[in-house]
N, C-alpha and C positions, 0 to 999 in steps of 0.2 A: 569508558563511556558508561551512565547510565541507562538499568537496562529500561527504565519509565519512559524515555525521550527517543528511542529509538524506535527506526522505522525498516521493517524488511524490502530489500528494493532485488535480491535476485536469493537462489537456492541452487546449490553445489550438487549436481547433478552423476556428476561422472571425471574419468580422468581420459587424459587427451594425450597420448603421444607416451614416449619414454624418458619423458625427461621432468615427470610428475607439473605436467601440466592440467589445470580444472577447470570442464565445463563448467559453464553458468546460465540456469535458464532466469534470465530477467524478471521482476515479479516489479515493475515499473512503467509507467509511460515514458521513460525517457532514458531506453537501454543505452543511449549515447551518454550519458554519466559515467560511464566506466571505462571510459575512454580518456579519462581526464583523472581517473584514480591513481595517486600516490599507493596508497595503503589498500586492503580490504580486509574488515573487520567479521571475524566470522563465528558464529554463534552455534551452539546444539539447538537442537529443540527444546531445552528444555531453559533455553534463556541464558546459559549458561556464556560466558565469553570464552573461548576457544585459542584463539590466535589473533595475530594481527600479520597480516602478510603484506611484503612488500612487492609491489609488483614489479616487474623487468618487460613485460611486454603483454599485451590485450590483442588480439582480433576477433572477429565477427565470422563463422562457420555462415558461410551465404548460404539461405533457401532451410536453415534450419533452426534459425532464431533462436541460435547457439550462443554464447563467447565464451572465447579460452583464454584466460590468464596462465602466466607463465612466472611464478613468484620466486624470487630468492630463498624460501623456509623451504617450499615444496621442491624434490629432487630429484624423484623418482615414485613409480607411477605406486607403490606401495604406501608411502607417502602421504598422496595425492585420497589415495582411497578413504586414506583414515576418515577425511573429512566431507565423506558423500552424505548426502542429505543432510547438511549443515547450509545454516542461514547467511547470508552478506547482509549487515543493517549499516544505516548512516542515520548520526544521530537526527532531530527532526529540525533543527538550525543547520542543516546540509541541503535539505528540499530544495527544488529549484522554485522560484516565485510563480505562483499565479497571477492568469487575470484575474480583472473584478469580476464576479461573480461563480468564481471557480472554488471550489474547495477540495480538500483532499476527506477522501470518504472515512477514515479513522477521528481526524476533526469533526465529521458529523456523526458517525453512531456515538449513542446514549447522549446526545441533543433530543431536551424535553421541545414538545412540537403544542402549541397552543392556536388555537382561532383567532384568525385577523378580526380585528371587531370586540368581538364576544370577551374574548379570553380564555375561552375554556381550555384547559387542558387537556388535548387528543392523545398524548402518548411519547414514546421514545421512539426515536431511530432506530432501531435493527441492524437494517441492512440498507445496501449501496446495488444494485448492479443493470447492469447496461440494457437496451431494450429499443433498438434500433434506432431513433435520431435522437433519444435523450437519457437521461439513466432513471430510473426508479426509487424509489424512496419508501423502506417498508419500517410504516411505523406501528409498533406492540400498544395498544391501548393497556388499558389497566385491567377489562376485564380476560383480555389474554387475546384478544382477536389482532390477526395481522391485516393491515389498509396500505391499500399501494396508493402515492402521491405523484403523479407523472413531475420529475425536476424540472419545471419551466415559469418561466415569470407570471404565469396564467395562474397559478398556483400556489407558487415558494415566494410571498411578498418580501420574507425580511429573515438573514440567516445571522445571529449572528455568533460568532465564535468565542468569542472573549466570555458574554456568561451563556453560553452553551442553551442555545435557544434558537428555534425556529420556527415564525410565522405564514401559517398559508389560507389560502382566499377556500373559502369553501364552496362546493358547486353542490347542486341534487345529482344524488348517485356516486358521489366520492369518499364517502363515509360508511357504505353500506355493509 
């Protein structure tokens, strides 16, 4: 796999059992993707590829937004350790689909952000994160100041991904 196209969907937390079983805490909206894995591809920090494990068995640790895979490579909890805080990635033709108007937030940071209208150029993407019924949008202007965009059709007219561009509606006091 390359390592440009890949996407971290959980992190190797701990080992589970005697028989070098690995927690995984999920770093996905859709921890039920690993339910469905053949393989799991596992990474250092430092991007490096690691292994490729095949799995024999996945559950779900209820009430701890846990899962433990139970892999063929790994056999014992020694094993198992070597690879605590290492990454699980798939590459980014693995993603499950969106709807329309959903993106994944890696696809939008460092999306240059312009004025509906105008044209002006407001700034890049940043950041992504959540903010009780929608998600936020923290875009760096040029002279280094951060402007939060609420993600909603009131605002995000037009996203688009192929040339890395997004238009939004400008209101008084959104820009301050």
């Amino acid at each position: 796999m390359e390592n440009r196209n890949l996407v971290t969907i959980g992190r190797i937390v701990g080992v589970h059992g005697l028989r070098g079983g690995i927690k995984i805490f999920p770093l996905t909206d859709f921890p039920q993707r690993f339910f469905t894995m053949k393989n799991l591809a596992v990474y250092g920090e430092d991007e490096k590829p690691l292994a490729v494990l095949t799995v024999q068995d996945m559950k779900f640790l209820d009430g701890k937004g846990i899962i433990v895979a139970e892999t063929r490579e790994l056999q014992t909890p020694k094993s198992a350790e070597s690879l605590k805080d290492c990454l699980i990635k798939i590459t980014s033709e693995e993603r499950y689909s969106l709807e329309e108007g959903e993106y994944w937030i890696d696809d939008l940071i460092g999306m240059k952000v312009f004025e509906k209208g105008s044209g002006r150029y407001l700034g890049m993407v940043h950041n992504v994160f959540f903010a009780g019924e929608n998600d936020i949008y923290t875009v760096i202007s040029d002279d280094g100041k951060e402007h939060f965009i609420p993600a909603v059709s009131e605002f995000i007219k037009k996203v688009d991904i192929d040339n890395r561009v997004m238009e939004v509606e400008m209101i008084e006091g959104l820009w301050e």
